[in-house]
GUFIKE-71172 format. One record per residue (C-alpha): residue number from 0; x, z, y. Coordinates in steps of 0.25 Angstrom, whole numbers, plus 5000, padded with zeros to 4 digits. Each point is the difference from the previous one (the first is absolute). Layout:
BEGIN
   num      u      w      v
   NUM      X      Z      Y
...
END
This chain:
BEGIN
   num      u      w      v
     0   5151   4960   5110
     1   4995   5005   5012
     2   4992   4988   5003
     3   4992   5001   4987
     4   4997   5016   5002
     5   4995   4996   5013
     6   4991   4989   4993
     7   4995   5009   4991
     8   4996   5010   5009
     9   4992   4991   5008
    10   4993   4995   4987
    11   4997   5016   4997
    12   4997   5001   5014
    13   4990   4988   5000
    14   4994   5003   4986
    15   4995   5016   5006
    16   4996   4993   5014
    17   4989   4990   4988
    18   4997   5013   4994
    19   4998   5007   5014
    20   4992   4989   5004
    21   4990   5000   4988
    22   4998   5012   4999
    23   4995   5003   5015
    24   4993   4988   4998
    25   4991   5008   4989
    26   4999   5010   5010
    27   4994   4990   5010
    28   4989   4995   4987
    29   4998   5011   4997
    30   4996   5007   5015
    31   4990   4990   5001
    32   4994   5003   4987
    33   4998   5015   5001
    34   4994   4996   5015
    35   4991   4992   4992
    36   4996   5009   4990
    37   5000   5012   5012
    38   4986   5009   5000
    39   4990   4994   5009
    40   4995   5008   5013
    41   4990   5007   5004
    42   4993   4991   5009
    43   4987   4995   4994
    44   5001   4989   5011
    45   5013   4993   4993
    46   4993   5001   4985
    47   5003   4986   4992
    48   4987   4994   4996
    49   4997   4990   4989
    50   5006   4989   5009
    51   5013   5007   5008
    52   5003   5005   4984
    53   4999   4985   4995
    54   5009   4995   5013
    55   5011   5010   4998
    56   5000   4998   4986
    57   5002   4983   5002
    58   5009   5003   5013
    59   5010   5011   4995
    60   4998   5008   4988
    61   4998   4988   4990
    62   5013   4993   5007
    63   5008   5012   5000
    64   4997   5003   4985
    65   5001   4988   4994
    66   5009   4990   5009
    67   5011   5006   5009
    68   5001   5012   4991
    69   5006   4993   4985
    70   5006   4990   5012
    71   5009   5011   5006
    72   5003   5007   4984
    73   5006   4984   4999
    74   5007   5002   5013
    75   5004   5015   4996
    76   5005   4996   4985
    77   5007   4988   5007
    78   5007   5008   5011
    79   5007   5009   4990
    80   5007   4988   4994
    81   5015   4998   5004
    82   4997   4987   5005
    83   5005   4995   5012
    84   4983   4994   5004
    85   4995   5014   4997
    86   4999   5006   5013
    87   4991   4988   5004
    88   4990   5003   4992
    89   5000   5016   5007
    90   5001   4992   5012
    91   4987   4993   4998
    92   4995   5012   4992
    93   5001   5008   5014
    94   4993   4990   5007
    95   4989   4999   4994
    96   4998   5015   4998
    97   5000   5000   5015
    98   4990   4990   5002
    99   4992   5005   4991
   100   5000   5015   5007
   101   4996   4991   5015
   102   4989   4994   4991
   103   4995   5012   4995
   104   5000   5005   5013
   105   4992   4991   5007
   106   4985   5001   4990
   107   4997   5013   5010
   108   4989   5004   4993
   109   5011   5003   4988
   110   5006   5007   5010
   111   4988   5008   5005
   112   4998   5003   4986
   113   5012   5006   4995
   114   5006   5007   5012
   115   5015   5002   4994
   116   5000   4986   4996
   117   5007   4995   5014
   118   5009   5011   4998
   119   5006   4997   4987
   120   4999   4984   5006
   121   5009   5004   5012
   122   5011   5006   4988
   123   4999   4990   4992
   124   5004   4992   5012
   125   5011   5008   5003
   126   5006   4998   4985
   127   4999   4986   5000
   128   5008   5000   5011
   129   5010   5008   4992
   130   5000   4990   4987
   131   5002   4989   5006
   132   5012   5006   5010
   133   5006   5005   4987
   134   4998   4985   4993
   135   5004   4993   5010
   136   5013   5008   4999
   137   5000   4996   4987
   138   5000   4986   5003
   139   5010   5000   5010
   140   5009   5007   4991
   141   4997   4988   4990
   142   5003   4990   5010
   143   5012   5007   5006
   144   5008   5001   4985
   145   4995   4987   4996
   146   5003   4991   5015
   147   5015   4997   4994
   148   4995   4992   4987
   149   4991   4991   5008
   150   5001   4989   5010
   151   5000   5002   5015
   152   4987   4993   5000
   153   4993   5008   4989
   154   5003   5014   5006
   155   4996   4995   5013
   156   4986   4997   4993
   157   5001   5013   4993
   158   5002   5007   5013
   159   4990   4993   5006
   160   4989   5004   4992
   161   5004   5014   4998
   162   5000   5001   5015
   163   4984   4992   5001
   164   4997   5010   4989
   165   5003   5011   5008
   166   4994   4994   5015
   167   4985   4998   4990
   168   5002   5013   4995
   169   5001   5008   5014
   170   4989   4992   5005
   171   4992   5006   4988
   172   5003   5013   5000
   173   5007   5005   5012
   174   4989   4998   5012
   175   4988   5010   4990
   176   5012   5010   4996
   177   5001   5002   5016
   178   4985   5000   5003
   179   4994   5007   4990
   180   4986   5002   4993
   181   4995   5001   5015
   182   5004   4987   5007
   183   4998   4988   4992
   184   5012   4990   5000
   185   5010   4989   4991
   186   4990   4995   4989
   187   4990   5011   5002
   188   4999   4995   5015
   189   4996   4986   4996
   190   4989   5002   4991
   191   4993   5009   5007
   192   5000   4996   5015
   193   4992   5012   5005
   194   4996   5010   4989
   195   4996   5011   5010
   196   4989   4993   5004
   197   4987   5003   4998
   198   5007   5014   4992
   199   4991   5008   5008
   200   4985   5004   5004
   201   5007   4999   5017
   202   5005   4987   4997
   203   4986   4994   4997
   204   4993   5007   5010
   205   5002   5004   5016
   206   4999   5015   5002
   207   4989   5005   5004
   208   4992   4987   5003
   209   4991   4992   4992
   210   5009   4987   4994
   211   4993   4988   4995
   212   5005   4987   4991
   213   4992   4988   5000
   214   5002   4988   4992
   215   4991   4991   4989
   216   4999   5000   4985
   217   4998   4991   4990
   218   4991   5002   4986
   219   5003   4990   4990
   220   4994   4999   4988
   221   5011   4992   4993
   222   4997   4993   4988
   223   4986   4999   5004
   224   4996   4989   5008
   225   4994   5009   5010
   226   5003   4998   5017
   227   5009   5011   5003
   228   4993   5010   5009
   229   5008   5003   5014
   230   4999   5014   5007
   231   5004   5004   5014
   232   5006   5015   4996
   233   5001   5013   5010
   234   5008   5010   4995
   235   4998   5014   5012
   236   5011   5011   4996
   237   4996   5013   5008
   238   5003   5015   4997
   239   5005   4999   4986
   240   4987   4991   4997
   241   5000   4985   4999
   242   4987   4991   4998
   243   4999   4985   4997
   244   4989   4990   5005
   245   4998   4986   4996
   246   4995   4987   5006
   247   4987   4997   4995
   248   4998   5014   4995
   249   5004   5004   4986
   250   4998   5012   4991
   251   5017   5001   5002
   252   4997   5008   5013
   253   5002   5015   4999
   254   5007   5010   5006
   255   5011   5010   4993
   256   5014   5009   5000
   257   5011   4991   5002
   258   5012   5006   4989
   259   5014   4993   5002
   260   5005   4995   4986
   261   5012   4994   4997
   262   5000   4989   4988
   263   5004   4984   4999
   264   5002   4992   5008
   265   5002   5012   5011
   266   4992   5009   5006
   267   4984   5000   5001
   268   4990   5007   5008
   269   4988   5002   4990
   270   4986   5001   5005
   271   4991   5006   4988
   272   4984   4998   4997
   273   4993   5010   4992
   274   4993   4994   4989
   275   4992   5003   4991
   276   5002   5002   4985
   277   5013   4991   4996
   278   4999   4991   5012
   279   5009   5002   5009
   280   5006   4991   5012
   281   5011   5000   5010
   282   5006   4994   5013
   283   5014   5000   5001
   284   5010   4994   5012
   285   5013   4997   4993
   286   5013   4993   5002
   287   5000   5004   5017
   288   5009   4992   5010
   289   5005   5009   5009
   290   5005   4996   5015
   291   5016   4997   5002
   292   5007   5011   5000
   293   4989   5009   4999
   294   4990   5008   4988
   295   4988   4997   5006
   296   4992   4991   4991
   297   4992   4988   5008
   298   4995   4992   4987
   299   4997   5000   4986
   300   4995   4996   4987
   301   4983   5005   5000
   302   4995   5000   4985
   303   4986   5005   4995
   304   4998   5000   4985
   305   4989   5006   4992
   306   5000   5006   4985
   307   4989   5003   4991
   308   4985   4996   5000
   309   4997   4984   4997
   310   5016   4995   5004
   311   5012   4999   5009
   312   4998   4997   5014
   313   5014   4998   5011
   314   4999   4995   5013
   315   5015   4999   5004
   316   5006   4995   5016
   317   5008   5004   5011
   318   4995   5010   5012
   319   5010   5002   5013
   320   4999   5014   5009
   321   4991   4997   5012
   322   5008   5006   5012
END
């Protein structure tokens, strides 16, 4: 008799640990949402235009909506069942919820844009961590009451995985819950090997001096059967100021503000042209390589493109910081 109470117990005490573990898995979901759906800032530098809106959309909102979120109601709905398979499915459900939060976090212009959403990343973090301490508890408890109506070798496999489960799980989860929003690290760490560079104005340029990238550019003209055009390109930062000249000369040279913006794939320092009427063009140094174990950018992506008038012009190459 006291034998079969204490089963029973365990079975109570391992259906609540399911329940425990979805519901603070809903928690976790749902943290990443309301940082999400959080109120943008202030800072007319990190506004989402027509194509930051369009990459968030493909890269998080659209995947969060209609993929992982009726994945993890199935996963929910399966980890209330009394079922001794039911806190793998929460198991998984926590993972994925973590990876997706290291996800968000690295597209930093999202980041830029929302300023609570890293916040509510790091707690959903935190509460994965918590549904899958509580479900792996679960499965343990599973495995413990079920290890005397098996085989020595089938509970050997059964502690095995559970124990690869949980080794996969803290690699995961474990190394962002101690770092933080801050310091990028596990998953987070590996898709984005440096994401402070090129974050600020300082990084692209050398205080107080006059900086200078030069590289070469190509214009194509694809699918006309046209010889592309090559450019030498000289891009001078100085005082807040930045001006772009090209070899043989071209109406892309000019002189204007140089406003940091945040937006795929990274961040981009803008040089603008006044235009006239609706034309408009633009000079941007996207995608920075910074030096090892440093912020200070010595490469990047040059792009010109023009918009309005007769057509779409873009010269498009790679320039390097003159030292």
């Amino acid at each position: 008799m006291f034998a079969r109470d204490t089963s029973w117990n365990r079975l109570k005490l391992t259906y609540i640990l399911q329940v425990v573990a979805v519901g603070v898995l809903a928690v976790a979901w749902l943290e990443i949402g309301l940082g999400l759906y959080s109120e943008p800032g202030v800072d007319p530098r990190f506004e989402l235009e027509a194509g930051g809106n369009f990459a968030a959309n493909v890269m998080v909102y659209w995947p969060f909506q209609f993929v992982i979120s009726p994945l993890l109601v199935v996963t929910g709905i399966f980890g209330l069942m009394p079922h001794r398979f039911a806190p793998g499915g929460t198991i998984a459900g926590g993972i994925v919820a973590s990876w997706f939060a290291q996800r968000v976090g690295t597209e930093l212009y999202l980041s830029d844009y929302k300023p609570e959403l890293s916040g509510h990343l790091d707690a959903s973090i935190v509460a994965a961590c918590f549904a899958l301490a509580a479900a792996f508890a679960a499965a343990f408890l599973h495995w413990y009451d079920n290890r005397t109506g098996r085989t020595r070798a089938a509970s050997m496999r059964g502690g095995a995985v559970l124990v690869v489960a949980i080794l996969v799980s803290v690699v995961l989860t474990i190394p962002p819950l101690i770092a933080g929003s801050g310091t990028p690290s596990g998953v987070r760490a590996w898709l984005v090997t440096n994401p402070h560079c090129g974050r600020n104005l300082s990084d692209w340029t050398d205080e107080g001096q006059t900086t200078v990238y030069t590289g070469g550019a190509t214009q194509s003209y694809p699918p006309k059967d046209v010889p592309d055009n090559v450019f030498g390109v000289v891009v001078t930062l100085r005082n807040g100021t930045g001006s772009v000249e090209t070899t043989p000369p071209t109406a892309i040279s000019f002189r204007d503000e140089l406003p940091l913006r945040s937006g795929p794939p990274g961040t981009a320092l803008m040089l603008h042209q006044p235009g006239t009427g609706d034309k408009r063009a633009f000079t941007d140094l996207h995608t920075p390589n910074c030096e090892a174990g440093s912020n200070r950018v010595v490469s990047a992506t040059y792009k010109y493109a023009d918009y309005g008038g007769t057509g779409t012009s873009e010269i498009q190459g790679t320039v390097s910081r003159s030292d």
